[in-house]
PDB file of N, CA, C and O in Angstrom:
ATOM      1  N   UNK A   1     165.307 111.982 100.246  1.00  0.00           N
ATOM      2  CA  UNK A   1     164.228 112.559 101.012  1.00  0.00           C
ATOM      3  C   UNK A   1     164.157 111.832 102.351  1.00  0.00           C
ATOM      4  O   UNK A   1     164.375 110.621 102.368  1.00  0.00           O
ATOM      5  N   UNK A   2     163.808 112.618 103.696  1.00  0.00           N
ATOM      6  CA  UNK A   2     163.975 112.197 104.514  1.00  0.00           C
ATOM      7  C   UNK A   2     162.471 111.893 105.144  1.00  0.00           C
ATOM      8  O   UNK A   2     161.678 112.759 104.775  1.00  0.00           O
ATOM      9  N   UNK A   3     161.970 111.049 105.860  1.00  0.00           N
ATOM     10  CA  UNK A   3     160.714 111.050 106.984  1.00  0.00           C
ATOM     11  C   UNK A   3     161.157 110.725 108.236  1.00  0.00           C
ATOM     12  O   UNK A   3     162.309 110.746 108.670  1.00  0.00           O
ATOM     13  N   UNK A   4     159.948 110.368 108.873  1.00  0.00           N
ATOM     14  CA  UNK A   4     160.029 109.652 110.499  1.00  0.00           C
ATOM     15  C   UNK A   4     159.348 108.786 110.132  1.00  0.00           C
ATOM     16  O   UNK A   4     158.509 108.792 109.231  1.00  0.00           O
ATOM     17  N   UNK A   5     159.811 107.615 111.117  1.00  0.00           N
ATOM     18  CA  UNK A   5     158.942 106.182 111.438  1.00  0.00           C
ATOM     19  C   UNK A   5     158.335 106.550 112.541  1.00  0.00           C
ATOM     20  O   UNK A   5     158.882 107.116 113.487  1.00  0.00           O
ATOM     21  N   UNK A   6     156.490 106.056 112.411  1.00  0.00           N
ATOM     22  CA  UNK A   6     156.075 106.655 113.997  1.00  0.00           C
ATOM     23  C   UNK A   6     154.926 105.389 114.298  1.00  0.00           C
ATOM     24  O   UNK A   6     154.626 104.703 113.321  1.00  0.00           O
ATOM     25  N   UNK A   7     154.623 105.238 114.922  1.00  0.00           N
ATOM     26  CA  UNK A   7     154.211 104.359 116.225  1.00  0.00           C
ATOM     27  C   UNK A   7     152.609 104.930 115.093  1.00  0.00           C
ATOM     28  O   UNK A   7     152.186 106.064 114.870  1.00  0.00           O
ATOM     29  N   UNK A   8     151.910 103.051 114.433  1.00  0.00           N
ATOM     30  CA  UNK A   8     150.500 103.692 114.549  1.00  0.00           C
ATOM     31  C   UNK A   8     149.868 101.461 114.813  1.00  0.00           C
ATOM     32  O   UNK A   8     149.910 100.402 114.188  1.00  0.00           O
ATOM     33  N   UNK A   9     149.485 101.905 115.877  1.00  0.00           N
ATOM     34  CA  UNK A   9     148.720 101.383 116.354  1.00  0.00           C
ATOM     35  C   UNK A   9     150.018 100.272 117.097  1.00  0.00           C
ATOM     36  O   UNK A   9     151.050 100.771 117.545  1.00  0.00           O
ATOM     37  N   UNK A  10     149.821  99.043 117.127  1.00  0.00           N
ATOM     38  CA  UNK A  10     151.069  97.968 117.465  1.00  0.00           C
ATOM     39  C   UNK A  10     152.258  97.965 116.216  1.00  0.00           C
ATOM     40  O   UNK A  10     153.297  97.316 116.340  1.00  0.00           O
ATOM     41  N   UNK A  11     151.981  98.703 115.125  1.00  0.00           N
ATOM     42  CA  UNK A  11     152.729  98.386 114.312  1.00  0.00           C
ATOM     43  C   UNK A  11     153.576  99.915 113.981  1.00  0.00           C
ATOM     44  O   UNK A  11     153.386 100.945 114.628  1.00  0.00           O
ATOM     45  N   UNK A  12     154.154  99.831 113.285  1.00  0.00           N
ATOM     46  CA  UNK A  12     155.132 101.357 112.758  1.00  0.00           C
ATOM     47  C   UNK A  12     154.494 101.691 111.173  1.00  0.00           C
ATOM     48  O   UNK A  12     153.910 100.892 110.442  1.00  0.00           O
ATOM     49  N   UNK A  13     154.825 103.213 110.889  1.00  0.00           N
ATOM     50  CA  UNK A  13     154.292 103.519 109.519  1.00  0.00           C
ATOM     51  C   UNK A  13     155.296 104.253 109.166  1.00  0.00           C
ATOM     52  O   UNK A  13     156.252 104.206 109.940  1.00  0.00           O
ATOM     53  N   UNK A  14     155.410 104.973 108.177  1.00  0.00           N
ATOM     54  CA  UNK A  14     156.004 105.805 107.542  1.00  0.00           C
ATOM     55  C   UNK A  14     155.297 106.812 106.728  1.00  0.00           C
ATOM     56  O   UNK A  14     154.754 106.237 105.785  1.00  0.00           O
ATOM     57  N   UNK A  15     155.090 108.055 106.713  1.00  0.00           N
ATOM     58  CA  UNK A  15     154.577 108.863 105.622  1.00  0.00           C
ATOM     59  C   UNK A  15     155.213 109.017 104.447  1.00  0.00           C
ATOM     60  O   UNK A  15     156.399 109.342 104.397  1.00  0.00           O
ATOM     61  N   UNK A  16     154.460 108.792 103.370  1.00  0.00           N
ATOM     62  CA  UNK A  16     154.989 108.976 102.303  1.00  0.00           C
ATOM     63  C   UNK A  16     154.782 110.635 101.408  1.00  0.00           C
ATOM     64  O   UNK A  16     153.825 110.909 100.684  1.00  0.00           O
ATOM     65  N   UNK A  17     155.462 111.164 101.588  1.00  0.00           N
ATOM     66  CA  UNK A  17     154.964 112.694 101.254  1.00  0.00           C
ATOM     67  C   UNK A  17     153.967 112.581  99.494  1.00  0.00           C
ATOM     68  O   UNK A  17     154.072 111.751  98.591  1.00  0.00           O
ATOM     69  N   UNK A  18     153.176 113.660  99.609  1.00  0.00           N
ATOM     70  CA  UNK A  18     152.351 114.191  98.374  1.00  0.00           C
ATOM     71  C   UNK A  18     153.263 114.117  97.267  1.00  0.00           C
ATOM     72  O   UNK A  18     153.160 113.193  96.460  1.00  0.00           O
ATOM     73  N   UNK A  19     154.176 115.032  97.147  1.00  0.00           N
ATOM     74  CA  UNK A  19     154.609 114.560  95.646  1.00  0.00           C
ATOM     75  C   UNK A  19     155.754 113.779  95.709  1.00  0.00           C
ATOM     76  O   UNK A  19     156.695 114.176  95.022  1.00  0.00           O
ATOM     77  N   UNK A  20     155.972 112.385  96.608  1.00  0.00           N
ATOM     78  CA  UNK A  20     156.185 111.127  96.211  1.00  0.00           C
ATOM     79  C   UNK A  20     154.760 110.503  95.585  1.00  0.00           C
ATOM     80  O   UNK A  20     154.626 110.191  94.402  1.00  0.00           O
ATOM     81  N   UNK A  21     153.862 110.399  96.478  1.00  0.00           N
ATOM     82  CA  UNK A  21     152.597 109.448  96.165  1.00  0.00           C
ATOM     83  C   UNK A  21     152.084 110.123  94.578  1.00  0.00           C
ATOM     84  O   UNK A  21     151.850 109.341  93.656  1.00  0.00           O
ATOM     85  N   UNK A  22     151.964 111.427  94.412  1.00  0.00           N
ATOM     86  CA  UNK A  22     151.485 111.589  93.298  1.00  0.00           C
ATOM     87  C   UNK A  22     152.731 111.386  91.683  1.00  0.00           C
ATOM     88  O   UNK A  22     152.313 111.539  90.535  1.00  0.00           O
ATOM     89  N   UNK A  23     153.722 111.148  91.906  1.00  0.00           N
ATOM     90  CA  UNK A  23     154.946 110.937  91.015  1.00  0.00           C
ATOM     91  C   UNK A  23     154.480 109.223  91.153  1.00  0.00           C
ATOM     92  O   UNK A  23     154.483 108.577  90.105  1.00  0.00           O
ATOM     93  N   UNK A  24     154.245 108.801  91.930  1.00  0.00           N
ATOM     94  CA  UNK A  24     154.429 107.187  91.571  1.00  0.00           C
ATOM     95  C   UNK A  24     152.867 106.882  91.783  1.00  0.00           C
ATOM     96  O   UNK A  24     152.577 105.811  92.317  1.00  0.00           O
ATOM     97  N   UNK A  25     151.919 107.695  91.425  1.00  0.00           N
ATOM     98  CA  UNK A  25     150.696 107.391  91.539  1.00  0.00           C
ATOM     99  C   UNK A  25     150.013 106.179  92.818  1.00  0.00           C
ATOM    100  O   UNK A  25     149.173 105.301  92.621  1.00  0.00           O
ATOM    101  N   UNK A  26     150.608 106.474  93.905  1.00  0.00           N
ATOM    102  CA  UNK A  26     150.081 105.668  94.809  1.00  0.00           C
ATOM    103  C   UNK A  26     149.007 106.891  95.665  1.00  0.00           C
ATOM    104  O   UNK A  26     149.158 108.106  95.791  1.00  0.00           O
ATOM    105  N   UNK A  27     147.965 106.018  96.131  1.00  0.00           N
ATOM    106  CA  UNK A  27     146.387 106.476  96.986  1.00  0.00           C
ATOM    107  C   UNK A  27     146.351 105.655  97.900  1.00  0.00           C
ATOM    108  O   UNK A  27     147.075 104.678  98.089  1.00  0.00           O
ATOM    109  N   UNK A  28     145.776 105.918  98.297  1.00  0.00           N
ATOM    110  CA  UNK A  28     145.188 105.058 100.109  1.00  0.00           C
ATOM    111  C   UNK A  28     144.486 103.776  99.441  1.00  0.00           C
ATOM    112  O   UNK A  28     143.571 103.640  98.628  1.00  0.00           O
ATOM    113  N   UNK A  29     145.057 103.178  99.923  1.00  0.00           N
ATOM    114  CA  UNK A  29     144.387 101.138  99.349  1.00  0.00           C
ATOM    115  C   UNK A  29     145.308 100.701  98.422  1.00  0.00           C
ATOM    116  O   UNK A  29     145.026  99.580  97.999  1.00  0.00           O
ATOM    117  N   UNK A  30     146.620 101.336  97.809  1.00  0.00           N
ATOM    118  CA  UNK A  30     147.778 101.297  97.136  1.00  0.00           C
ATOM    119  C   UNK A  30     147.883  99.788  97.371  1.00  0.00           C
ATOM    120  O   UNK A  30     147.211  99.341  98.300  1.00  0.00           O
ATOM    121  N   UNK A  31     148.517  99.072  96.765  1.00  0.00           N
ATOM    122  CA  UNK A  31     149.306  98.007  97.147  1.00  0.00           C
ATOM    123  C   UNK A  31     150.604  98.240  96.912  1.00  0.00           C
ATOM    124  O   UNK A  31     150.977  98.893  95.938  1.00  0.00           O
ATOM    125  N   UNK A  32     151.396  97.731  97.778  1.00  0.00           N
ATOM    126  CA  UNK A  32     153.143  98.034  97.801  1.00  0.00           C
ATOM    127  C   UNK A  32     153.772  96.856  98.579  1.00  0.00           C
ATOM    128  O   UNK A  32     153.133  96.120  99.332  1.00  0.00           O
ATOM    129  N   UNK A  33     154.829  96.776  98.369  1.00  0.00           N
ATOM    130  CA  UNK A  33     155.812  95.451  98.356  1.00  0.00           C
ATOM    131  C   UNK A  33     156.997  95.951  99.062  1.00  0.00           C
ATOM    132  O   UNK A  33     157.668  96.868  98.589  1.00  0.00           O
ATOM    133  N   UNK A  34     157.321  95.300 100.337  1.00  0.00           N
ATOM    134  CA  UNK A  34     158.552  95.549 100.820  1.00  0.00           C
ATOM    135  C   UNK A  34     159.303  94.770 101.128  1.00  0.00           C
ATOM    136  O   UNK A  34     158.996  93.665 101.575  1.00  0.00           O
ATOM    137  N   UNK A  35     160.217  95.100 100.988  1.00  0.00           N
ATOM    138  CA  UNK A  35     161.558  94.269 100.427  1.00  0.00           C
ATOM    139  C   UNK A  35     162.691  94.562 101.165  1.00  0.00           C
ATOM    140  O   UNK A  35     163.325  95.593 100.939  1.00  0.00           O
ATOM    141  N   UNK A  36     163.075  93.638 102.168  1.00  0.00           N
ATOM    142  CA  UNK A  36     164.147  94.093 103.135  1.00  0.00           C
ATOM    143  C   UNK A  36     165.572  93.691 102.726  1.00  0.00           C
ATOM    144  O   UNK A  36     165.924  92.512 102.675  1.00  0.00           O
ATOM    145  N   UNK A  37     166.528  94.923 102.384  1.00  0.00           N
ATOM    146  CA  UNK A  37     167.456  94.961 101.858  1.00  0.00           C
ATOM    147  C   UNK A  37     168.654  94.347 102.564  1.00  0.00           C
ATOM    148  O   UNK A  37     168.469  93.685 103.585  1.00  0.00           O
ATOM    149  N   UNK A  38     170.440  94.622 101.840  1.00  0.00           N
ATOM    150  CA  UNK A  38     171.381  94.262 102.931  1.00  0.00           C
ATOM    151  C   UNK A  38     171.191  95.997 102.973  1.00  0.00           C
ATOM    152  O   UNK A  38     172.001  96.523 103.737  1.00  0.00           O
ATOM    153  N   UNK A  39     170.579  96.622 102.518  1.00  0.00           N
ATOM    154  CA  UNK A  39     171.265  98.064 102.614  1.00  0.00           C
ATOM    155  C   UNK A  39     170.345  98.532 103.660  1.00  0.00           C
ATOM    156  O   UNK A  39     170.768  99.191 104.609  1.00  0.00           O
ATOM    157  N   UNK A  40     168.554  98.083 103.471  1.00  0.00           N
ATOM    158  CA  UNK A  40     167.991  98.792 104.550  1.00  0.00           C
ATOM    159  C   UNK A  40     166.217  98.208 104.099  1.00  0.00           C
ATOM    160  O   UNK A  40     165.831  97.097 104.462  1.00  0.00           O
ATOM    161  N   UNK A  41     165.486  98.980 103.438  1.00  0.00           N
ATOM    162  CA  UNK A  41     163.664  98.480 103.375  1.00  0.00           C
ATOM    163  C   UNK A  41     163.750  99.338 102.021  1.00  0.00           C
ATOM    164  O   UNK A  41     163.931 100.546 101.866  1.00  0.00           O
ATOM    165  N   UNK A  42     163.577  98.398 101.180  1.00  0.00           N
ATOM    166  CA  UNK A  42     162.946  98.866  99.536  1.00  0.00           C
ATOM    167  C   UNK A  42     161.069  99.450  99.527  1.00  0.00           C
ATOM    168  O   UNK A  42     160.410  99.015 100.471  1.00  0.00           O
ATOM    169  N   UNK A  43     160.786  99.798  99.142  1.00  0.00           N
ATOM    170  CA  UNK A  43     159.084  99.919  99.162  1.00  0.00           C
ATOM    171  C   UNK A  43     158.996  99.854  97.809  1.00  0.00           C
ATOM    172  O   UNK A  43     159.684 100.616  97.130  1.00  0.00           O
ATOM    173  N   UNK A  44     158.377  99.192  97.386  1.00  0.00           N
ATOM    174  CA  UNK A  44     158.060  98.799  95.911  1.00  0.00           C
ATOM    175  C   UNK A  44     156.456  98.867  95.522  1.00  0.00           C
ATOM    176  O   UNK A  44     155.778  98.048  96.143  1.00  0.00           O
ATOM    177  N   UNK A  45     155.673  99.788  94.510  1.00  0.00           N
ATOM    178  CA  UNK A  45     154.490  99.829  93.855  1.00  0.00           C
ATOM    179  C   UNK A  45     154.340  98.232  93.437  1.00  0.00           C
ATOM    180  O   UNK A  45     155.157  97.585  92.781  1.00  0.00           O
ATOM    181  N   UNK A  46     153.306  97.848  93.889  1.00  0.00           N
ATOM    182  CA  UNK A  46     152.739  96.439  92.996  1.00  0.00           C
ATOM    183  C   UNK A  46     151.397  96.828  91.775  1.00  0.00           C
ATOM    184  O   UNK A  46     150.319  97.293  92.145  1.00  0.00           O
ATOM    185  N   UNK A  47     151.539  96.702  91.151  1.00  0.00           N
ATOM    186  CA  UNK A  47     150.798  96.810  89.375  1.00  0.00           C
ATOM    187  C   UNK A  47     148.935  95.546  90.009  1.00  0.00           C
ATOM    188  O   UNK A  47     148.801  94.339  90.208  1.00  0.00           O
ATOM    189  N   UNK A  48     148.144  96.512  90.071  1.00  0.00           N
ATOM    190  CA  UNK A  48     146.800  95.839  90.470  1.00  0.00           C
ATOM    191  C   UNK A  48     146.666  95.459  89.285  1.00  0.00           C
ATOM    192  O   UNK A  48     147.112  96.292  88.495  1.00  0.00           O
ATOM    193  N   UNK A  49     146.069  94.191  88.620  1.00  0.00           N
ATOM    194  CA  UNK A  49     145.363  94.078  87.215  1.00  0.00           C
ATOM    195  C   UNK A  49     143.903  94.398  87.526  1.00  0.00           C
ATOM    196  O   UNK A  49     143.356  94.359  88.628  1.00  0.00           O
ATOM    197  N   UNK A  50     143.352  94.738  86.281  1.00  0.00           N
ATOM    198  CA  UNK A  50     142.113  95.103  86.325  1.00  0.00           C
ATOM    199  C   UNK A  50     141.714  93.777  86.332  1.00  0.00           C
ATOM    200  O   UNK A  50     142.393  92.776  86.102  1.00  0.00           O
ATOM    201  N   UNK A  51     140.051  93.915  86.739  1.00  0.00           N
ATOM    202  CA  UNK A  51     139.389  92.980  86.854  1.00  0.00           C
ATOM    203  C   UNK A  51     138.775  92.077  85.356  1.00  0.00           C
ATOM    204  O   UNK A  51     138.521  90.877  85.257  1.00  0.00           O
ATOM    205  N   UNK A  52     138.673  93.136  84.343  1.00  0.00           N
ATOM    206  CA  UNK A  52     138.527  92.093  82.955  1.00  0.00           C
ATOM    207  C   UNK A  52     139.870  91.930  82.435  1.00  0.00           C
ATOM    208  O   UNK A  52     139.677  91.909  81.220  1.00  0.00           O
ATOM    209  N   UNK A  53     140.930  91.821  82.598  1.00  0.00           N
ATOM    210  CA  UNK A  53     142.296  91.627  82.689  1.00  0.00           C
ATOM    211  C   UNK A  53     142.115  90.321  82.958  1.00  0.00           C
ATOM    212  O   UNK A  53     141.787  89.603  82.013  1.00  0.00           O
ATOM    213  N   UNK A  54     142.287  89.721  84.294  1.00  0.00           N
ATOM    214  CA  UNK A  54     141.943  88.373  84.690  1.00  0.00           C
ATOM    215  C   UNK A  54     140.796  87.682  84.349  1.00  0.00           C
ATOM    216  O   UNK A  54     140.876  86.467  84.529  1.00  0.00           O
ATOM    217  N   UNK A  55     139.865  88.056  83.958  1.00  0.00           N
ATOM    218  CA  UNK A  55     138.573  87.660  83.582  1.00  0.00           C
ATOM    219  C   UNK A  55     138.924  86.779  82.330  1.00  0.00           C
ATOM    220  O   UNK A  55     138.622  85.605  82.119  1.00  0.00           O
ATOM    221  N   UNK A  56     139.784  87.834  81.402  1.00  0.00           N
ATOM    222  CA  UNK A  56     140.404  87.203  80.475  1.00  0.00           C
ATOM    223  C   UNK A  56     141.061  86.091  79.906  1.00  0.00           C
ATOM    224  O   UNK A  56     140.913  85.611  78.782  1.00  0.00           O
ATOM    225  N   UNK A  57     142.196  85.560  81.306  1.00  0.00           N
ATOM    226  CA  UNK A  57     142.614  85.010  81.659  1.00  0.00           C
ATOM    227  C   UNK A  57     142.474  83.171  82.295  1.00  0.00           C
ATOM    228  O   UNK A  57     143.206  82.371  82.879  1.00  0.00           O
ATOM    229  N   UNK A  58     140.798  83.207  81.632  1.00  0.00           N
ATOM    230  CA  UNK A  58     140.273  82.459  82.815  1.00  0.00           C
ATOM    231  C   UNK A  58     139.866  81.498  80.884  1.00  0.00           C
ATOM    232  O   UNK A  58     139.575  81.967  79.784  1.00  0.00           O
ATOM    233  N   UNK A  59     140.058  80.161  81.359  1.00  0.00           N
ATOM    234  CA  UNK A  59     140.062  78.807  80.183  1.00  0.00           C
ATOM    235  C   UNK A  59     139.920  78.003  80.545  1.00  0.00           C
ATOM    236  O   UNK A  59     139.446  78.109  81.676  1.00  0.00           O
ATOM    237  N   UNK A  60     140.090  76.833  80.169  1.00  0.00           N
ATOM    238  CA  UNK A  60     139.522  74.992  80.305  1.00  0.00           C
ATOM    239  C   UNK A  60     140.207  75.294  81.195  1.00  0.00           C
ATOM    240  O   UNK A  60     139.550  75.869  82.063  1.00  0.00           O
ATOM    241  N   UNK A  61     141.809  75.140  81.562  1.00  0.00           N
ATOM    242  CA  UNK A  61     142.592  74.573  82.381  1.00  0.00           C
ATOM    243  C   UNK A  61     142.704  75.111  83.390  1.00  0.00           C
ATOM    244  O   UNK A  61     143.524  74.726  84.224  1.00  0.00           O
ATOM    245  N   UNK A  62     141.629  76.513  83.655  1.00  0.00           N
ATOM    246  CA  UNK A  62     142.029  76.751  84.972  1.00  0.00           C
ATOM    247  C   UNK A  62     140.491  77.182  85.577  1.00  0.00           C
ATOM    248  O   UNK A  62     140.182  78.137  86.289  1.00  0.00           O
ATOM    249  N   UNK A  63     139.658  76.093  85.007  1.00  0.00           N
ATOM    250  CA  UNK A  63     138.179  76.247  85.918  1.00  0.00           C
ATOM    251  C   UNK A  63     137.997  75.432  87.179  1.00  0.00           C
ATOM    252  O   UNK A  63     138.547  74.338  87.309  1.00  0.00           O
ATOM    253  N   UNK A  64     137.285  75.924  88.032  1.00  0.00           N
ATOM    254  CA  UNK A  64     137.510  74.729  89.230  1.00  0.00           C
ATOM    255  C   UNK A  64     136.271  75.066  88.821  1.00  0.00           C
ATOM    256  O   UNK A  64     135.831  76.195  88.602  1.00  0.00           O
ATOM    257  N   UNK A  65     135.437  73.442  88.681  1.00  0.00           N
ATOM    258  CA  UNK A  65     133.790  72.852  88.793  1.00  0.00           C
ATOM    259  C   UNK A  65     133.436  72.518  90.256  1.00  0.00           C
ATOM    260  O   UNK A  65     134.348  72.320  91.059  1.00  0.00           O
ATOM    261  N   UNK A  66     132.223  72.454  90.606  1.00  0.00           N
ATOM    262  CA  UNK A  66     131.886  71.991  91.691  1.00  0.00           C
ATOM    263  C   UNK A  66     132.143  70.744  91.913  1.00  0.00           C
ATOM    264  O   UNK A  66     132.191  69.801  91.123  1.00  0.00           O
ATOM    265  N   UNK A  67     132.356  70.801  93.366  1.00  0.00           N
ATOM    266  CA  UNK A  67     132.837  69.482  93.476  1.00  0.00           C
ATOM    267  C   UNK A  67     131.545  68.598  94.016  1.00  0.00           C
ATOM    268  O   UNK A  67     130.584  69.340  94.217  1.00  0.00           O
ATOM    269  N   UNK A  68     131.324  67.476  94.247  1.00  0.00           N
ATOM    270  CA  UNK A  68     130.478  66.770  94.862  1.00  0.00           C
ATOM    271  C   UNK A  68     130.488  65.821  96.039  1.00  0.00           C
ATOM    272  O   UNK A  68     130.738  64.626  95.886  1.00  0.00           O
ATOM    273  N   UNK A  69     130.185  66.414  97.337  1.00  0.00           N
ATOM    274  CA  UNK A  69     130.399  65.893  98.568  1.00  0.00           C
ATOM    275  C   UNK A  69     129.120  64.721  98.863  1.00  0.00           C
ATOM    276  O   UNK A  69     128.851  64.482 100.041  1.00  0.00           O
ATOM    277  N   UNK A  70     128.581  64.222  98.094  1.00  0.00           N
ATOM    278  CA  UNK A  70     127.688  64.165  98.473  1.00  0.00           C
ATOM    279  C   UNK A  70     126.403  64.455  99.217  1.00  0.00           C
ATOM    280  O   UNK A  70     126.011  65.592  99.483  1.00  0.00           O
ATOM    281  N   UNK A  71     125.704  63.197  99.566  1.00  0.00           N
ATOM    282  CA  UNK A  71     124.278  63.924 100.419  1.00  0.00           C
ATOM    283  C   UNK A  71     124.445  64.332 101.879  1.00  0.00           C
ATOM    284  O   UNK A  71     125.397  63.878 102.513  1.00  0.00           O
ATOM    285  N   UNK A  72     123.664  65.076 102.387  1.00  0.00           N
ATOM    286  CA  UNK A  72     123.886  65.837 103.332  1.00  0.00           C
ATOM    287  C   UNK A  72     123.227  64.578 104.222  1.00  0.00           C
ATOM    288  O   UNK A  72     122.289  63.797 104.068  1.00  0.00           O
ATOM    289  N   UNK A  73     124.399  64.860 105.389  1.00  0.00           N
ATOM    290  CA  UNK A  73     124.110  64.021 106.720  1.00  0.00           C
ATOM    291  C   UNK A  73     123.184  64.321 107.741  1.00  0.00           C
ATOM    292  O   UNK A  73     122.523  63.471 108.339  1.00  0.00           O
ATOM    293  N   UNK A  74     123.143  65.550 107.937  1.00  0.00           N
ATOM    294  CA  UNK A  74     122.801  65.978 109.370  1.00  0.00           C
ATOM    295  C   UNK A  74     121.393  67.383 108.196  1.00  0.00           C
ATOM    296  O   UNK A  74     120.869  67.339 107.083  1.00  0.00           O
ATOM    297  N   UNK A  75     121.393  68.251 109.230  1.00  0.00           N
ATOM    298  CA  UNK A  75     120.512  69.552 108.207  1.00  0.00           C
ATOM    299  C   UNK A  75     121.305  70.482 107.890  1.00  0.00           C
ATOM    300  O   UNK A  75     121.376  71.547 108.503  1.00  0.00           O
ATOM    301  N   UNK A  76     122.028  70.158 106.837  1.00  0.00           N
ATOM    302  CA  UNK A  76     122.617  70.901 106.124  1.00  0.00           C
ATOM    303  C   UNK A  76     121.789  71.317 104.681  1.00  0.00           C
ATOM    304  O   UNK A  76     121.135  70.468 104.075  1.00  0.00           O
ATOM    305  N   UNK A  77     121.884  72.494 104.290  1.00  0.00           N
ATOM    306  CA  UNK A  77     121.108  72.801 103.538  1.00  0.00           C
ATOM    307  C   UNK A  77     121.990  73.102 101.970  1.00  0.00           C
ATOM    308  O   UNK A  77     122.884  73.937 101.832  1.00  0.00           O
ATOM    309  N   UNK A  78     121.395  72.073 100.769  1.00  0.00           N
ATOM    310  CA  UNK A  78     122.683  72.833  99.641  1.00  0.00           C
ATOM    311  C   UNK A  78     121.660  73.152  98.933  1.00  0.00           C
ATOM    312  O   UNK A  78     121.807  73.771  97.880  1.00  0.00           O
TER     313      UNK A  78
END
């Protein structure tokens, strides 16, 4: 399948036609991965996890606690 590269804003885009985006389920806010080949530019779907996915994910070893800077110098407010 063929497109054009066109001029959007300082940078370049590419359209991705309707039934590409709907075959690989990509929407506007998609995340995608590009990957510059010896052959030419890969575009690759990146897999969003859901948000209780990572939620999941979350144990002793990977909590960050507050840290303690101590007392405030100047008017800083905590």
């Amino acid at each position: 399948m063929k497109t054009a590269v066109k001029k959007w804003g300082n940078s370049l885009g590419i359209r991705i036609p309707k039934s590409v985006s709907e075959k690989l389920d990509l929407f506007d806010g998609s995340n995608i991965e590009l990957i510059v080949t010896e052959d030419g530019l890969l575009v690759k779907k990146t897999h969003q996890e859901k948000l209780e996915t990572l939620l999941n994910q979350i144990n002793e070893d990977s909590i960050h606690y507050e840290v303690d800077f101590g007392d405030a110098e100047g008017k800083e407010l905590w």
